[in-house]
Steps between C-alpha positions, in 0.01 A plus 500: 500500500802565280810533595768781368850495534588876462830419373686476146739283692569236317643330744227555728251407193661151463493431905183531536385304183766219613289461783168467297372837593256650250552873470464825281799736496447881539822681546504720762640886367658614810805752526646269768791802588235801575293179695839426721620829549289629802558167679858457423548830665286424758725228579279197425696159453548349184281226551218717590575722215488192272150462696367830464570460109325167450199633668490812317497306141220269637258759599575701158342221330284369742299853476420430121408115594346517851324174449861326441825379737767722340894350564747786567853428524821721547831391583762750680918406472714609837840495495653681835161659603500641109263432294550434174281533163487309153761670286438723229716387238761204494766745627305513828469138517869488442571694730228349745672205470810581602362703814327144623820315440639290786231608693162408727158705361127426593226444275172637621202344339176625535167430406139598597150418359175787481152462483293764409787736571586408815760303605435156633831334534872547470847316585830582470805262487855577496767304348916539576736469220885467515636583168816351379782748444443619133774614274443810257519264188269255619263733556568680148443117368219423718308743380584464152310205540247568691429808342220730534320226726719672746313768543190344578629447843561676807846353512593441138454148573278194442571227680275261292709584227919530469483789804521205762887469375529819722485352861630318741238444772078617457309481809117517469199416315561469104210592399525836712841549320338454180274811582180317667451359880308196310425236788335785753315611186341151369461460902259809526374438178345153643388673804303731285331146280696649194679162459524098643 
């Protein structure tokens, strides 16, 4: 059995190959808005939004490779019951930025794994981070630096990289915050004989 990450994440990529995983990547093509919609209005929590989403990019690939464990994976940013979406352009992550400043958000992480289309497993994990208070020019020089990395993120921030200069306090698991609830994965992952 082979198992596909259905992710271009490559943050997600280099997690799970960190941890000796052998896997395939097949990007999941989902338009993750029109997904969210009828649950955000339905007034679904973040979390289980962030749930609904990593499911929905497992099956998609799962129904093309029914005989493999597909890894789904979605991660959902709320700041004051908001949620909040990678930005478009580095504008948006300025401006992003500045709207987390000197503030408390939470990182939901979730991830789920499909057989044969159906969905066989799923955790979510949710992280709380404090983020210093942020002045306009740092920001401007922040992501001069960073630069379009930012936008790879649902905060316009990596904390493996210069974006952990931006807080103060990070509760939660840091592999969640990096986009994938790794320990309950490689836990159900043994469970299932796919590793030691």
């Amino acid at each position: 059995m082979t198992i596909i990450l259905a992710s271009a994440s490559r943050a997600r990529q280099k997690l799970l190959a960190n941890a000796g995983i052998g896997f395939e990547v097949v990007p999941a093509v989902l338009d993750e808005r029109a997904a969210e919609e009828p649950l955000a209005e339905a007034g679904a929590p973040p979390e289980d939004i962030a749930v609904a989403l990593a499911m929905a990019k497992a099956t998609s690939i799962s129904e093309h490779h029914p005989s493999d464990l597909v890894i789904g994976a979605d991660q959902v940013l709320e700041l004051e019951g908001k949620r909040l979406h990678k930005p478009r352009d580095m504008e948006a992550a300025r401006r992003q930025l500045l709207s987390l400043s000197g503030g408390r958000h939470f990182l939901h992480s979730a991830v789920a794994c499909a057989r044969g289309g159906e969905i066989v497993w799923s955790d979510v994990e949710t992280a709380s981070l404090a983020m210093r208070r942020l002045e306009p020019a740092f920001v401007g020089r922040y992501l001069a630096r960073v630069g379009p990395e930012a936008l790879g993120s649902v905060g316009a921030y990596q904390l493996e990289g210069l974006g952990i200069q931006l807080f103060d306090k990070i509760e939660g698991d840091f592999f969640a915050i990096l986009g994938l609830p790794l320990l309950p994965l490689l836990k159900f992952l043994r469970a299932e004989g796919l590793l030691e």
